[in-house]
C-alpha positions as CSV (number, residue, x, y, z in Angstrom):
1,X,-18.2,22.7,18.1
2,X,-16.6,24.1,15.4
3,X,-17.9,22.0,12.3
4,X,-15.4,23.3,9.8
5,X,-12.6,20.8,11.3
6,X,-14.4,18.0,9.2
7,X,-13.1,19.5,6.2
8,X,-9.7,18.3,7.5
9,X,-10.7,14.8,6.7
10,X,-11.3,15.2,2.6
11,X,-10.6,11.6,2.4
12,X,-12.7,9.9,4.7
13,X,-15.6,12.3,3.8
14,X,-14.6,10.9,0.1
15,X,-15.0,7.7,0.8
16,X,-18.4,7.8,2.9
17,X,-19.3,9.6,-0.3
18,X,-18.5,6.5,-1.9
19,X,-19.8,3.9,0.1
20,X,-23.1,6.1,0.2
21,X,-23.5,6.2,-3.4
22,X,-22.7,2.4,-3.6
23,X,-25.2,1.6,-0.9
24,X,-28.2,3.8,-2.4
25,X,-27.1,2.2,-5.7
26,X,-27.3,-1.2,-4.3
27,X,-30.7,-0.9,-2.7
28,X,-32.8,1.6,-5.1
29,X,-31.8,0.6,-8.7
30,X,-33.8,-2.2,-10.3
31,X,-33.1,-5.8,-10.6
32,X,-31.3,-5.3,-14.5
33,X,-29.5,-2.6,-13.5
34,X,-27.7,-4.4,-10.2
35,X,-25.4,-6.2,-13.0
36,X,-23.1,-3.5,-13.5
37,X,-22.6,-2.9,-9.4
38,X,-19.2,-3.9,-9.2
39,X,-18.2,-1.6,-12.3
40,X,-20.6,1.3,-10.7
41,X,-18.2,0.6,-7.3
42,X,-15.1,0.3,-9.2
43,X,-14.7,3.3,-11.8
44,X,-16.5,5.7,-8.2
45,X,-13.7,4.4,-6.4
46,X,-11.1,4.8,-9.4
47,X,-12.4,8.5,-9.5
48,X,-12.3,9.1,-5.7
49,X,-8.9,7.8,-6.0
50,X,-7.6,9.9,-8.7
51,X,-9.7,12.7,-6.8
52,X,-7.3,11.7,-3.6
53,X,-4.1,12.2,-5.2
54,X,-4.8,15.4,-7.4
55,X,-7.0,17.0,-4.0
56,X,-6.7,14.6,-1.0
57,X,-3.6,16.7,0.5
58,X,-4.7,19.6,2.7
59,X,-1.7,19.7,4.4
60,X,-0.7,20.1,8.5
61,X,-4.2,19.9,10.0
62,X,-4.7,19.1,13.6
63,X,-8.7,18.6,14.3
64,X,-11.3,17.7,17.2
65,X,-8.3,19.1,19.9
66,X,-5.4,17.0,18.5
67,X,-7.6,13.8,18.3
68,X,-7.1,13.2,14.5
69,X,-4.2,14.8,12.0
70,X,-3.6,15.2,8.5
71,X,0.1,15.8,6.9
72,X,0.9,15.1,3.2
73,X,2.6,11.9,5.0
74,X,-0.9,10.6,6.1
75,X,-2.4,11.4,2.7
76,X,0.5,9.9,0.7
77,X,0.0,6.4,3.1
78,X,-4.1,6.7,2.3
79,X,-3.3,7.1,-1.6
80,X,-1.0,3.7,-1.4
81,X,-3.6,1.7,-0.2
82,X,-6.2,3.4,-2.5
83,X,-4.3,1.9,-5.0
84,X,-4.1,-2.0,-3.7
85,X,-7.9,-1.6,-3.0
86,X,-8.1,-0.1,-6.5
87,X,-5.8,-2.9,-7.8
88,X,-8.3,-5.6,-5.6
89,X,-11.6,-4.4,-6.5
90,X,-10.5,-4.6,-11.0
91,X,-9.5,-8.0,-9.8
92,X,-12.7,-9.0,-8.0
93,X,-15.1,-7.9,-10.7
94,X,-15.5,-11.4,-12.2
95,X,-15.7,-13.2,-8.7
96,X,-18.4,-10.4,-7.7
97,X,-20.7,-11.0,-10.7
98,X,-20.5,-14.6,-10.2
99,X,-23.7,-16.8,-9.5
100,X,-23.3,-17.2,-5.9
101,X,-22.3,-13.5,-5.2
102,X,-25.3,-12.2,-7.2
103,X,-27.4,-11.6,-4.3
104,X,-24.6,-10.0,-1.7
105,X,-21.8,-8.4,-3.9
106,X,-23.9,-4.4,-2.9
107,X,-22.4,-5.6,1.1
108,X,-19.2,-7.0,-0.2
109,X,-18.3,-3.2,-1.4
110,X,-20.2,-1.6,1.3
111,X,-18.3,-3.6,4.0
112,X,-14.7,-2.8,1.9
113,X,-15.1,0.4,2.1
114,X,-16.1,0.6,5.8
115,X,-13.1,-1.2,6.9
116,X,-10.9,1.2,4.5
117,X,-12.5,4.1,6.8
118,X,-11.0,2.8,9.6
119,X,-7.8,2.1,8.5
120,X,-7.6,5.8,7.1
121,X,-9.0,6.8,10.8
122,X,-6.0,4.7,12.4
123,X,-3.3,6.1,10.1
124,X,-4.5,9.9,10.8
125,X,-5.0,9.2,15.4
126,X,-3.5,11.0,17.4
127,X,-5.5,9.8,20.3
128,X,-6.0,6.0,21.7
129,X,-9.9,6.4,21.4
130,X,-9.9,7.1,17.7
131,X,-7.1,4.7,17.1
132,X,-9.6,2.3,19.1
133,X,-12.7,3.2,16.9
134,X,-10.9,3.2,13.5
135,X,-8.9,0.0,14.6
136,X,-12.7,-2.0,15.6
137,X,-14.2,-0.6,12.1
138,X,-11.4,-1.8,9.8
139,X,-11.7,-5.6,11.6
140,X,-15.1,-6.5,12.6
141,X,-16.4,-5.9,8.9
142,X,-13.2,-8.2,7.9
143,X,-14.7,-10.8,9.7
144,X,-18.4,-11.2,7.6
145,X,-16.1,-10.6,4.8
146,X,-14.0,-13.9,5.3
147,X,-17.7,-15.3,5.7
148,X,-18.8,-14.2,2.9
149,X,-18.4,-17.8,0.7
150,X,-21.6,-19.4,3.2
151,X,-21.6,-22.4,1.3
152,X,-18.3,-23.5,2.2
153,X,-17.2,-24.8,5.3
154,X,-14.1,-23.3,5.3
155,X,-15.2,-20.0,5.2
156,X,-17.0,-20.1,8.3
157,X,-14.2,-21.8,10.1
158,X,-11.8,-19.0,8.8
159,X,-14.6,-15.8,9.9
160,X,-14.5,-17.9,13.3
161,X,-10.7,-18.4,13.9
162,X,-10.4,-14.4,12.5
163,X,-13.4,-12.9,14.9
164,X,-11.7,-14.5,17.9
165,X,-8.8,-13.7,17.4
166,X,-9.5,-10.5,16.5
167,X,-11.7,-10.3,19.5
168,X,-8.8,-11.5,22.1
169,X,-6.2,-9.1,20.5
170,X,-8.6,-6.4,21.4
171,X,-9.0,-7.3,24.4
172,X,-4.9,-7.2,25.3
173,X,-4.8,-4.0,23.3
174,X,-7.3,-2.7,25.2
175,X,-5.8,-4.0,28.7
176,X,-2.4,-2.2,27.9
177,X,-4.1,1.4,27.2
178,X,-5.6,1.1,30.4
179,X,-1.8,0.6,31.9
180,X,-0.8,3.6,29.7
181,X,-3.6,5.8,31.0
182,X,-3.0,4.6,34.5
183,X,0.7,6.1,34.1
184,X,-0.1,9.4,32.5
185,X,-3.7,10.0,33.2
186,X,-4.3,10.8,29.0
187,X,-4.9,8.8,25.9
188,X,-3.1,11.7,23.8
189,X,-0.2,10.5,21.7
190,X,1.8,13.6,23.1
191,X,0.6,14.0,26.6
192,X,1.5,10.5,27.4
193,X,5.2,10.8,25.9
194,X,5.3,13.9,28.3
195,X,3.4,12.7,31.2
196,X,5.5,9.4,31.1
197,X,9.0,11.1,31.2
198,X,12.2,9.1,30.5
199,X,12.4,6.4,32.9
200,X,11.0,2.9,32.1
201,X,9.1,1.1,34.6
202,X,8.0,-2.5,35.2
203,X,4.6,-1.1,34.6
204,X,5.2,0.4,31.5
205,X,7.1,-2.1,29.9
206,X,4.1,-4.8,30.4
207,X,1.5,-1.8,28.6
208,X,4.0,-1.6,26.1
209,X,4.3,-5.3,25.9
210,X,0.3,-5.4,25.3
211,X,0.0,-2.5,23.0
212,X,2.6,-4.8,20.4
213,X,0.5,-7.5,20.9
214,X,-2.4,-6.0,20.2
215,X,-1.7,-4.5,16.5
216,X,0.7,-7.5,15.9
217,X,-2.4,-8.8,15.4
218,X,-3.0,-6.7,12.6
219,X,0.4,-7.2,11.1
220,X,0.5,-11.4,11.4
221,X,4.0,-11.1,13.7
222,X,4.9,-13.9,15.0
223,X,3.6,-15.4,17.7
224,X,0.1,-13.4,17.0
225,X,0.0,-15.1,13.5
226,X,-1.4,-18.0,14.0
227,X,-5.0,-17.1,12.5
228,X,-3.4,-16.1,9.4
229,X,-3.0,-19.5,7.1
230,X,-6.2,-20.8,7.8
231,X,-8.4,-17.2,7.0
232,X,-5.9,-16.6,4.0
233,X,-7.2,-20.5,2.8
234,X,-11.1,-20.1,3.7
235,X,-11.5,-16.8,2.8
236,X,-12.7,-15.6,-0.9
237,X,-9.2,-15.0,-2.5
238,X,-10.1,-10.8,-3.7
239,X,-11.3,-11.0,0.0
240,X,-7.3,-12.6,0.9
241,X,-5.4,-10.4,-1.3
242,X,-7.6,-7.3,0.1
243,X,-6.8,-8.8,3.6
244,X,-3.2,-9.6,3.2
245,X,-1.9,-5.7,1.9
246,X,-4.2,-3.2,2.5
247,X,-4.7,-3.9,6.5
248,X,-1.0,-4.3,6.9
249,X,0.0,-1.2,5.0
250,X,-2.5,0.5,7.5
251,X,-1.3,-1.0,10.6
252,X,2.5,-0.9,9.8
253,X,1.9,2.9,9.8
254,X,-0.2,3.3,12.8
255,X,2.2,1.1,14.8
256,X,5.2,3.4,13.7
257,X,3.4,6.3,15.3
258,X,2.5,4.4,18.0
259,X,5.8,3.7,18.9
260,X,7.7,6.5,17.9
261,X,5.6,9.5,18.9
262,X,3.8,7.9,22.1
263,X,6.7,5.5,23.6
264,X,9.8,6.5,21.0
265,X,11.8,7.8,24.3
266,X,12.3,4.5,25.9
267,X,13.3,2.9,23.0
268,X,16.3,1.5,24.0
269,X,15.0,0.9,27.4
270,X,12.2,-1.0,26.8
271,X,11.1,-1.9,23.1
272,X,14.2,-2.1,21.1
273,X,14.5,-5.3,21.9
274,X,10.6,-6.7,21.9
275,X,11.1,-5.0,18.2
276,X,13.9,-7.3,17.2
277,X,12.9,-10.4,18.2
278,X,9.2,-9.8,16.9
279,X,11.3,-9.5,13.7
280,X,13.6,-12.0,13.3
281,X,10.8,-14.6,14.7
282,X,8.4,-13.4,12.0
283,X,10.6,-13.4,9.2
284,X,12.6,-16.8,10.5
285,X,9.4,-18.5,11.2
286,X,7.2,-17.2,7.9
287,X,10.0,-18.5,5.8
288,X,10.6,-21.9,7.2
289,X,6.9,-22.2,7.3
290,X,6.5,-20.9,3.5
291,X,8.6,-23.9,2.8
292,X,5.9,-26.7,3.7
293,X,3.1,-25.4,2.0
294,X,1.6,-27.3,-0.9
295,X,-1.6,-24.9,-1.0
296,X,-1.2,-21.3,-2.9
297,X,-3.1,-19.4,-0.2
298,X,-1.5,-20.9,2.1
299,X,1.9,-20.5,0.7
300,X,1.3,-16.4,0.1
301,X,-0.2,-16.6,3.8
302,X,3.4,-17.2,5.6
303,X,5.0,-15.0,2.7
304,X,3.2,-12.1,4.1
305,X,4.0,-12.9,7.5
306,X,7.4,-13.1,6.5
307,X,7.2,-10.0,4.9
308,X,5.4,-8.5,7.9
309,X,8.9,-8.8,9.4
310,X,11.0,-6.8,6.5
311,X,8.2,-4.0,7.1
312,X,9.0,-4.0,10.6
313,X,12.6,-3.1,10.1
314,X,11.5,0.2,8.9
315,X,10.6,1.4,11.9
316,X,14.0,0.5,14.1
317,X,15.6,3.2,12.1
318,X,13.6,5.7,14.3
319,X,14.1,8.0,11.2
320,X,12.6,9.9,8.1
321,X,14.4,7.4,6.2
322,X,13.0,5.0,7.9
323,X,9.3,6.0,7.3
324,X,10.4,6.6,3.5
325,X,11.5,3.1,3.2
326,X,8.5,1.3,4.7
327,X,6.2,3.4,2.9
328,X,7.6,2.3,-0.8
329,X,7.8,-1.2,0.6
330,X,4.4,-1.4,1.1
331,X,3.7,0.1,-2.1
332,X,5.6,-2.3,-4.0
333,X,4.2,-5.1,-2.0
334,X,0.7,-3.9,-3.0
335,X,1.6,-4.6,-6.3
336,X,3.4,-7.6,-5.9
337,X,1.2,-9.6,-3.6
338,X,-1.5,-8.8,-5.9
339,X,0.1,-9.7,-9.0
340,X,0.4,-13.1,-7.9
341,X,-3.1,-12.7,-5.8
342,X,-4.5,-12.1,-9.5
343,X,-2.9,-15.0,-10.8
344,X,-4.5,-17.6,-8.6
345,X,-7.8,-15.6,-8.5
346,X,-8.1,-16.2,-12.5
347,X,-7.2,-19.5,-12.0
348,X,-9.5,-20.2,-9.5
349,X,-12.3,-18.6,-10.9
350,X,-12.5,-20.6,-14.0
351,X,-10.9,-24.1,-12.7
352,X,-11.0,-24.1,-8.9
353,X,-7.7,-25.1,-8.2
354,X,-5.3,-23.8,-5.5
355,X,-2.7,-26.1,-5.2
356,X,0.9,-25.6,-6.0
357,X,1.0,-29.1,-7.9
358,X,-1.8,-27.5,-10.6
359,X,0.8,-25.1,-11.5
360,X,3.3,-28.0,-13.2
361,X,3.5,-26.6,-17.2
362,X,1.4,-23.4,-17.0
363,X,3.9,-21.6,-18.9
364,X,2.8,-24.0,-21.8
365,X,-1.2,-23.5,-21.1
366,X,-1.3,-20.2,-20.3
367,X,2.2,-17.9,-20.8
368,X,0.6,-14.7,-19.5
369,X,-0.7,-15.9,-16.1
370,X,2.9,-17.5,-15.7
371,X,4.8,-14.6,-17.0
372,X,2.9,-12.6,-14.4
373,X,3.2,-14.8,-11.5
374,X,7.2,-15.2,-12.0
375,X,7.5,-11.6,-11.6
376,X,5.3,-11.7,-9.0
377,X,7.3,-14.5,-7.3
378,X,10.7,-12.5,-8.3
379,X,9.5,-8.8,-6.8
380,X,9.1,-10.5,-3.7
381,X,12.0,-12.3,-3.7
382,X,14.3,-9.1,-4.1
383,X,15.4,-10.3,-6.9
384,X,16.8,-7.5,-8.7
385,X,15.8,-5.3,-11.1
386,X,12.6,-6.2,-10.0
387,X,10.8,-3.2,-7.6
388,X,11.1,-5.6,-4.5
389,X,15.0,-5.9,-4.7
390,X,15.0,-1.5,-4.3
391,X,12.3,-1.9,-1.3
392,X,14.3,-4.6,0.3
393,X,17.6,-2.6,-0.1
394,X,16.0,1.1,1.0
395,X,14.8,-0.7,4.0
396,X,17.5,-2.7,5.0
397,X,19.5,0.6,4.5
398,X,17.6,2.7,6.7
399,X,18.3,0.3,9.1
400,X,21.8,-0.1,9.3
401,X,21.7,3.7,9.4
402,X,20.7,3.4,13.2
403,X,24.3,2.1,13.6
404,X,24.5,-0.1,16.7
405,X,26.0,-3.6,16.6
406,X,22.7,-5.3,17.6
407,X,21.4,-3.5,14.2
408,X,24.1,-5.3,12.0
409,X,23.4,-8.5,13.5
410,X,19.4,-8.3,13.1
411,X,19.9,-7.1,9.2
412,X,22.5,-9.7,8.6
413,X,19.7,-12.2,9.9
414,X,17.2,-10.8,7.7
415,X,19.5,-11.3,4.5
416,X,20.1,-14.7,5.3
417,X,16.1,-14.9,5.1
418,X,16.3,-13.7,2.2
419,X,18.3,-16.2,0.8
420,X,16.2,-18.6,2.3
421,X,12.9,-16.5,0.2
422,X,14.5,-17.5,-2.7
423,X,14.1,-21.2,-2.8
424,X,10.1,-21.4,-1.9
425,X,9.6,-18.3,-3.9
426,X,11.3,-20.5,-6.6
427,X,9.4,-23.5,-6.1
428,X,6.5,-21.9,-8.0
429,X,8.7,-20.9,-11.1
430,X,10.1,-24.2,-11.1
431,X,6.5,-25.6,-11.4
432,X,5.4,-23.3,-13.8
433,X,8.8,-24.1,-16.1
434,X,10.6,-26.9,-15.6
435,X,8.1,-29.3,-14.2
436,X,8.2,-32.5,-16.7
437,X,4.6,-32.9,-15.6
438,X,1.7,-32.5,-18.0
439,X,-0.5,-28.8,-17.5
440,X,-3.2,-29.6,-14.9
441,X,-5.0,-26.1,-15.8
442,X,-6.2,-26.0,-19.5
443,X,-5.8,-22.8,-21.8
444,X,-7.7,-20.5,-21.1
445,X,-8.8,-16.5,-21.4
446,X,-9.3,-14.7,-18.4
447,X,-11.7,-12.0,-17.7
448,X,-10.7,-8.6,-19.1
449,X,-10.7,-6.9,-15.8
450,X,-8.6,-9.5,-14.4
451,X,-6.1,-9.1,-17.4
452,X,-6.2,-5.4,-16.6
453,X,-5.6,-6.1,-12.8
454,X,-2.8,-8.3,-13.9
455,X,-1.1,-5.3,-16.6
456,X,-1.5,-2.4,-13.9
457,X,0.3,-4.7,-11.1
458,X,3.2,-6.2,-13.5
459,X,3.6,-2.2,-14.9
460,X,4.1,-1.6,-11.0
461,X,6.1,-4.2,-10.6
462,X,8.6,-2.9,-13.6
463,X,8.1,0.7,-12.8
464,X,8.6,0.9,-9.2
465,X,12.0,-0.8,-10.1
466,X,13.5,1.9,-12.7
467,X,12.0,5.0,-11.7
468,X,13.5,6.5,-9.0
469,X,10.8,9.1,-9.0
470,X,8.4,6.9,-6.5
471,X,10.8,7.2,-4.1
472,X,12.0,10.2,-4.1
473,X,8.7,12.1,-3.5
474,X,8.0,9.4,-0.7
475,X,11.2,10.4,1.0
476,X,10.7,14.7,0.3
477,X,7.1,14.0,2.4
478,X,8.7,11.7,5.1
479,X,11.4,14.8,5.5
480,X,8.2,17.6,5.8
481,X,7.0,14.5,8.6
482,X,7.7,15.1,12.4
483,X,8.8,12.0,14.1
């Protein structure tokens, strides 16, 4: 074996070297010195990630026989969520020194930075095995994290719903790449679009059928969502907003190379239309459910799996522009989610309330918070010239490009979601401004770290929506990227 092929993976080596370095800090250094844990973790990772971007790139690498691949495309994806778990882990400081996380925040790192491993493993497979054992070690850690509050019920009902869930969708995942390697005797992405040919069967189309519903898990599509509200509302909310970006912009990806490089030939055949109904049920059924929610987690939970859908329609264009688009949407939903993840993490930290009522007059109490979360609510919105208005538009455009009527129909569908966004995303503004109630949260002065979570994602927020230089590189590497 020719050990030189594990310098391929600089960034998973990087972030072992990471999680080592946190884990021999956790265990060795004395009692005093365990304080400053979560800044030890988060200016190593805010190194390794600056590392990533300046060295992380070592361009068209195939290793271990065609099992794992690099491309600037892969490295540009594992930099965007290296950012959101940047973005989570400034956030989380004040939650992590808390009283009841004294004693466990060494494993709350350790087990982040595991489960990032195997979402950088499942972005980089090329072969169902890996995509198997990167796709296991981002989720089972997930699980003790949404644990991770003991003392509250909640919690544990969330880690339950979330491990067997997880557990069944692995299960159908699982049963469809035995179908797959039934058909074409190899778990290679290529072999199998070669072995397979051009002619869908019955067979095929059930494999293919279980293969979506396996890392629609992942993504919260409708119907495989229904874990979702209930793990976003137990879990720890830096443990929800790590949960409810970072895994998705990891799966989104896999699942575009899933589709496109293993099954992309009998598109038309045989998941075209799977695709656009996954869609417009998640987006249709996300929004309507948005509507009813009273509790903030809750509320953000059926956002994201309406979001999960506009993600989606990245992939129909079968396209570089396609790949382009979903990448900067995911990047602007990093910082948009989070923005308004920050919000009610700062909130919650120092009052302990979630629900959307608490929010009547917090312009008055606190003008910051507010300010932040109305740009927060406006990004993802599409309201323009907000960044999520340009990620909406790029993807909606790559779309189209495909050209067929079914294509018009689906986007005109997903614009009159959008429409429909506007008034629950709304809802919170309107508390926030116009409510004649009196403030239910007092004045206060969040945490420094959480003011600078809040200042890097509203600067994204602005940014990614008057520079076009974000994405224009993320188009020039989707270009250099064979689909």
């Amino acid at each position: 074996m020719d050990y030189s092929q594990f310098l391929a993976m600089r960034q998973e080596i990087g972030v072992l070297i990471v999680f080592l370095l946190v884990f021999l800090y956790d265990t060795f250094m004395p009692r005093k010195a365990l304080n400053a844990t979560a800044g030890f973790a988060t200016v190593l990772f805010a190194v390794f990630t600056v590392a990533s971007f300046l060295w992380g790139d070592s361009g068209n690498v195939d290793a271990f026989a065609g099992m794992y691949v690099t491309s600037p495309v892969c490295s540009m994806i594992k930099n965007i969520l290296n950012v959101g778990v940047l973005i989570v882990l400034i956030q989380s400081c004040r939650w992590a020194n808390s009283e009841p996380m004294i004693m466990r925040r060494g494993e709350f790192y350790e087990l982040l930075l595991v489960t990032l491993f195997g979402m950088y493993l499942m972005i980089s497979a090329r072969h169902f095995l890996l995509l198997v054992i990167g796709l296991e070690s981002a989720s089972l850690p997930l699980a003790a994290m949404v644990a991770f509050d003991k003392n509250r019920y909640e919690s544990h009902e969330a880690a339950i719903k979330y491990m067997l869930t997880a557990v069944f969708s692995s299960a159908v995942f699982m049963m469809g790449l035995s179908f797959v390697y039934g058909l074409s005797g190899s778990l290679y992405f290529n072999d199998i679009a070669l072995q397979l040919g051009t002619t869908a069967n019955t067979m095929l189309v059930v494999a293919l059928a279980f293969v979506i519903a396996g890392v629609g898990f992942k993504l919260s599509l409708v119907p495989f969502h229904l874990w979702t509200a209930d793990v976003y509302q137990g879990a720890p909310t830096s443990v929800t907003s790590y949960l409810s970006v970072i895994s998705k912009g990891a799966a989104a990806f896999a699942f575009l190379v899933i589709l496109v490089q293993v099954f992309g030939q009998f598109y038309a055949s045989a998941w075209e239309w799977m695709l656009y109904a996954l869609i417009i049920l998640t987006i249709t059924i996300g929004n309507l459910f948005a509507i009813r929610q009273r509790n903030m987690k809750r509320f953000l939970a059926f956002s994201s799996i309406s979001q999960a859908g506009y993600i989606m329609l990245g992939i129909v264009g079968c396209n570089e522009m396609g790949l382009a688009a979903m990448m900067y949407y995911i990047l602007v939903y990093i910082f948009s989610n989070l923005a308004a993840f920050g919000v009610i993490g700062a909130i919650e930290n120092k009052s302990g309330k979630v629900e959307m009522t608490d929010y009547n007059g917090l312009s008055k109490t606190n003008p910051w918070l507010a300010f932040a979360m109305t740009l927060a609510m406006f990004s993802l919105a599409g309201i323009p010239p907000f960044a999520g208005f340009f990620s909406k538009f790029f993807i909606f455009t790559s779309a189209i490009n495909q050209g067929s009527v079914a294509i018009y129909v689906l986007v005109l569908i997903a614009l009159i979601n959008t429409i429909i966004s506007l008034y629950y995303y709304l809802l919170v503004v309107k508390a926030m401004y116009i409510s004649p109630e009196e403030p239910q949260i007092p004045t206060f002065r969040s945490a420094c770290t959480e003011r600078l979570g809040l200042w890097i994602t509203v600067a994204g927020i602005i940014a990614l929506g008057i520079v076009s230089f974000f994405y224009n590189t993320i188009l020039e590497a989707a270009n250099l990227a064979a689909l």
